[in-house]
C-alpha positions as CSV (number, residue, x, y, z in Angstrom):
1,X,-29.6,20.7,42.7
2,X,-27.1,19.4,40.4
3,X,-29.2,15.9,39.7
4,X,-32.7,18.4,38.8
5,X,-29.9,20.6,36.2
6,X,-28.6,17.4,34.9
7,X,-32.4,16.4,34.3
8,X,-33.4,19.7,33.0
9,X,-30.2,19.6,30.6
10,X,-31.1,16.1,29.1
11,X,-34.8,16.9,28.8
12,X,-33.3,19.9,26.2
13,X,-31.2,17.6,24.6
14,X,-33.7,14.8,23.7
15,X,-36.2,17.3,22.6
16,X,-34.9,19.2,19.8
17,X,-36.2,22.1,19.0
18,X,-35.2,25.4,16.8
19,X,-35.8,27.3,20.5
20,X,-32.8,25.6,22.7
21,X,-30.8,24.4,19.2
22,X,-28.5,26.9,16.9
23,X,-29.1,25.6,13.2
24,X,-26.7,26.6,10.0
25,X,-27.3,25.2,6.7
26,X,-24.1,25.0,4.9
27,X,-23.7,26.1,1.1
28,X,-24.5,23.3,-1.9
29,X,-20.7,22.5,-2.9
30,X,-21.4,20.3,-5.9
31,X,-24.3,19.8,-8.7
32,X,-26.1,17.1,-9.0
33,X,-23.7,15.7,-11.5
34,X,-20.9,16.4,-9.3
35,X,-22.6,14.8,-6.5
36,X,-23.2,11.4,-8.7
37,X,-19.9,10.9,-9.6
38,X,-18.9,11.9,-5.9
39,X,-21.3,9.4,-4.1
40,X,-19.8,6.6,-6.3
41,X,-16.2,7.1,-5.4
42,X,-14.5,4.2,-3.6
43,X,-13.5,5.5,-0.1
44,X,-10.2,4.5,1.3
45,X,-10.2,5.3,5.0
46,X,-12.9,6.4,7.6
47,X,-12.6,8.5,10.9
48,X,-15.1,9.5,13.6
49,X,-15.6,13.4,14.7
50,X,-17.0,14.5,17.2
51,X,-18.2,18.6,18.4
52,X,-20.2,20.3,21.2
53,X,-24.1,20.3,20.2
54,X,-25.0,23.2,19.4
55,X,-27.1,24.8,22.0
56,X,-27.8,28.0,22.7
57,X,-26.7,28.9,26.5
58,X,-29.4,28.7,29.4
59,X,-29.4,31.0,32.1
60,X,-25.8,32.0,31.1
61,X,-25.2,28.2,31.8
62,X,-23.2,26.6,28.7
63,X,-25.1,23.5,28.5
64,X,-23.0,22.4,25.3
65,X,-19.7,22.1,27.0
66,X,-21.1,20.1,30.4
67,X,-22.8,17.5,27.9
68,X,-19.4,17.5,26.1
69,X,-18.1,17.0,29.3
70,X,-20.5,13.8,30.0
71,X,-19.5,12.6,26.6
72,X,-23.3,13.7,24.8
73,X,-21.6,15.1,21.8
74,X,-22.3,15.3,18.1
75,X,-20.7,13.0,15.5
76,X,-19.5,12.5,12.5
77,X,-17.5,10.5,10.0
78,X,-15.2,11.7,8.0
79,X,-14.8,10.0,4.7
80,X,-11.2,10.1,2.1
81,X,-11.7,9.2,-0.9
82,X,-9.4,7.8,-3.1
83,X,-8.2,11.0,-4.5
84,X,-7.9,12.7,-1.2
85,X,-10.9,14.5,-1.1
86,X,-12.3,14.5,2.7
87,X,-16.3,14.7,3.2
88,X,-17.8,14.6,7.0
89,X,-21.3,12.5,6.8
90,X,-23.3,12.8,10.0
91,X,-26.8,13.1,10.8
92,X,-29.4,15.6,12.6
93,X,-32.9,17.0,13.0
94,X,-33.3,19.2,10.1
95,X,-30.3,18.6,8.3
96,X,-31.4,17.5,4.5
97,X,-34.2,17.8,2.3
98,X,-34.4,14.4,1.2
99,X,-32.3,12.9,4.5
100,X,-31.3,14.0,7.4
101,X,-28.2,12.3,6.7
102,X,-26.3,14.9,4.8
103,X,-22.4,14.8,3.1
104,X,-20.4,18.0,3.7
105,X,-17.0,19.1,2.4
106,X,-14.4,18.3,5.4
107,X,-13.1,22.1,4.4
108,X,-16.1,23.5,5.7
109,X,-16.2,21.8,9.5
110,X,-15.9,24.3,12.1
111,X,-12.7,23.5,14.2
112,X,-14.8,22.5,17.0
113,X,-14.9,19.3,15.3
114,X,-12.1,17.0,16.7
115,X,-10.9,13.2,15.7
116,X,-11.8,10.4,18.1
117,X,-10.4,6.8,18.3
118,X,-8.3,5.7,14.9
119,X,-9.4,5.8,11.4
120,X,-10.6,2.8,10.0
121,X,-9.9,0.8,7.0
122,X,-12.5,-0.5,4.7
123,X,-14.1,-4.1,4.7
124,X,-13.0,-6.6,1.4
125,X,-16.4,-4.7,-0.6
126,X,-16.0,-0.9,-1.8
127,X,-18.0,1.3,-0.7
128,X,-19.1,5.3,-1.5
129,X,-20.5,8.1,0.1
130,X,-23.8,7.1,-1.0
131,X,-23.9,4.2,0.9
132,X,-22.5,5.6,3.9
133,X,-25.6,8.2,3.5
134,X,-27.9,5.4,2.8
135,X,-26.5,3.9,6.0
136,X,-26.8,6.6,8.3
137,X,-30.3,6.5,7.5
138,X,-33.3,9.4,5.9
139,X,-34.8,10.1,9.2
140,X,-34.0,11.2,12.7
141,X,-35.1,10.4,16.2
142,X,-33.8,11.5,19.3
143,X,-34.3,8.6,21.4
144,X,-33.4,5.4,18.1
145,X,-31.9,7.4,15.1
146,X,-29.8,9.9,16.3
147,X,-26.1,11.3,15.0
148,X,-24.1,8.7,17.5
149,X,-26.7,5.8,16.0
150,X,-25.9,7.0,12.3
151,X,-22.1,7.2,12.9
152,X,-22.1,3.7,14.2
153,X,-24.6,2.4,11.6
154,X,-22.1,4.3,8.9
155,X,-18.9,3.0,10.1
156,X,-20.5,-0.9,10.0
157,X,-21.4,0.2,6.7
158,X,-17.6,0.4,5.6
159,X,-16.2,-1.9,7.4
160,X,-19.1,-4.3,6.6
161,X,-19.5,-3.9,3.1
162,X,-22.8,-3.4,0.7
């Protein structure tokens, strides 16, 4: 019984859908200008975050915190810029407009959101939030583009370099 829940519980996961997934779009922060002059900032430190995914309860079952449990999480990273300023980038169906790897103000994460593993230092090239958006990538796919692929792709991003 537990092996056909586990099954049925991964199945949800890997097929996103607006039925099994909670969705929040959170408010604009900055203009465009604002956001320009943001997304060129040199960031000084990097650090991954991770939450439940947010899915709505089956059955009364709380399928969120067993995958959380199993270590199928959402994640983030967290970006400092040089003048303090913290911005989580992370990735999901549904997230952006333009990408669905989207920069939000660190004041506006929910405090499900926790640190994981030590904060990184960047590589000898500077690097912004743009490239760390560019480097999570526009699209998403469950199964090859995914938030845990984007936070790995943006944390070689800034260690790496442009």
């Amino acid at each position: 019984m537990d092996l056909i829940r586990a099954v049925i519980i991964l199945l949800l996961v890997l097929m996103p859908s607006d039925a099994f997934f909670l969705s929040q779009r959170l408010p604009h922060t900055h203009n465009q200008q604002g956001l320009n002059s943001l997304y060129n900032q040199r960031i000084t430190s990097l650090q991954e975050y991770r939450r439940p995914l947010e899915i709505k309860p089956i059955g009364g079952f709380d399928v969120a915190g067993k995958l959380n449990q199993w270590g199928i999480n959402h994640r983030g990273q967290v970006a400092t810029l040089e003048n303090g300023e913290r911005f989580l980038v992370h990735k999901g169906p549904g997230f952006g407009h333009n990408s669905q790897t989207v920069v939000v103000d660190a004041n506006q994460m929910s405090r499900k959101w926790t640190p994981h593993g030590s904060s990184v230092q960047p590589g000898s090239q500077s690097v912004g939030l743009g490239d760390l958006v560019r480097a999570g990538g526009k699209h998403y796919n469950t199964f090859t583009n995914n938030c845990i692929h984007g936070a790995c792709q943006i944390k070689d991003r800034f260690q790496n370099g442009k």
